[in-house]
C-alpha positions as CSV (number, residue, x, y, z in Angstrom):
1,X,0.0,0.0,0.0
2,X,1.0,3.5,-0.8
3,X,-0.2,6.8,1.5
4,X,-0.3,10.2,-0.3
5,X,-0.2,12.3,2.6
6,X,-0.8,15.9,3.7
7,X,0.7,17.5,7.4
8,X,0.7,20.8,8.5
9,X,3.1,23.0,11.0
10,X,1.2,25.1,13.7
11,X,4.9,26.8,13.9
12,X,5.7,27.5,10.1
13,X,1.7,28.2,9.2
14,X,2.3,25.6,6.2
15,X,1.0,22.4,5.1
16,X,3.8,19.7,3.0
17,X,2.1,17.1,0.6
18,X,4.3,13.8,0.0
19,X,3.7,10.1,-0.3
20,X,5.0,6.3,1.3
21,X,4.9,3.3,2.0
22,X,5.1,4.0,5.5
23,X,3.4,6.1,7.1
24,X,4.5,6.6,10.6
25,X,8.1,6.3,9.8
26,X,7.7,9.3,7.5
27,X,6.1,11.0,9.7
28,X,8.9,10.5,12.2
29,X,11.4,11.6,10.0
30,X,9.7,14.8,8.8
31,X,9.9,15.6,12.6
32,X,13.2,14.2,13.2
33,X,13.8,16.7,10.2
34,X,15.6,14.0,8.3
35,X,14.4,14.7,5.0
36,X,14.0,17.8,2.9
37,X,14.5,21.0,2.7
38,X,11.2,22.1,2.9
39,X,10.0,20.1,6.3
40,X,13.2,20.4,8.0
41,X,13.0,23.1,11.0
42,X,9.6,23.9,10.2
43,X,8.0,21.0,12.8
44,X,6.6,19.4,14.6
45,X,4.1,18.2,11.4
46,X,0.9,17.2,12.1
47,X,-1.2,14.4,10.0
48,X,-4.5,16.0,8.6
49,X,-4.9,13.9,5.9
50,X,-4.1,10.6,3.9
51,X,-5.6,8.8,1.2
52,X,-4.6,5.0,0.5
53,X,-3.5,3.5,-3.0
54,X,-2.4,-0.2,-4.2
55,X,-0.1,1.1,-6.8
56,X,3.2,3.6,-6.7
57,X,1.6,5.4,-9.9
58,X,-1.8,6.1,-8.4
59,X,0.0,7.6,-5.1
60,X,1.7,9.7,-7.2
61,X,-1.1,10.9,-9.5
62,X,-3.1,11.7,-6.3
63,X,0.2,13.6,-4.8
64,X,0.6,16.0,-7.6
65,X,-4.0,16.4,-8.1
66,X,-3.6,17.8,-3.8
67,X,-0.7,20.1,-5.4
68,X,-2.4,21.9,-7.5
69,X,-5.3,24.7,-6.8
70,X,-8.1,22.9,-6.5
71,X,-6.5,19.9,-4.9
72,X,-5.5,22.8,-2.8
73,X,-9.0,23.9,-2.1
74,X,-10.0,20.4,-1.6
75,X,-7.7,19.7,1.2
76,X,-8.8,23.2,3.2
77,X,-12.0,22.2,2.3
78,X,-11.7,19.0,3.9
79,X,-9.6,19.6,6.8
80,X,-9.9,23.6,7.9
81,X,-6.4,24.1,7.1
């Protein structure tokens, strides 16, 4: 299973949109701030959203649909945030 993702810092007032295959050892290491530029110093990330997939292709589909405006709007929509 694959997990597109969506967490948000209270501290940086910004949400980060990613994907896995695990998702509480990503979630770890966004607030470990082992990965990125982007996450790192910016935590700790909160979980607001995630959507499941069987394939690596349709994680990533999904990833780059909450990227743009309305997957955007969608996710505010959704969550508040």
């Amino acid at each position: 299973m694959y997990f597109v993702y969506v967490l948000y810092s209270e501290k940086a007032k910004c949400k980060y949109t990613g994907y896995t295959e695990d998702l509480t050892r990503r979630l770890n290491e966004h607030n470990q701030g082992l990965l990125g530029k982007f996450t790192k110093g910016k935590g700790p990330w909160v979980l607001i959203h995630v959507e499941e997939f069987s394939t690596i292709k349709e994680a990533i589909i999904r990833e780059k649909e909450i990227k743009t405006g309305k997957g955007r709007d969608y996710i505010k929509q959704k969550t508040g945030y």
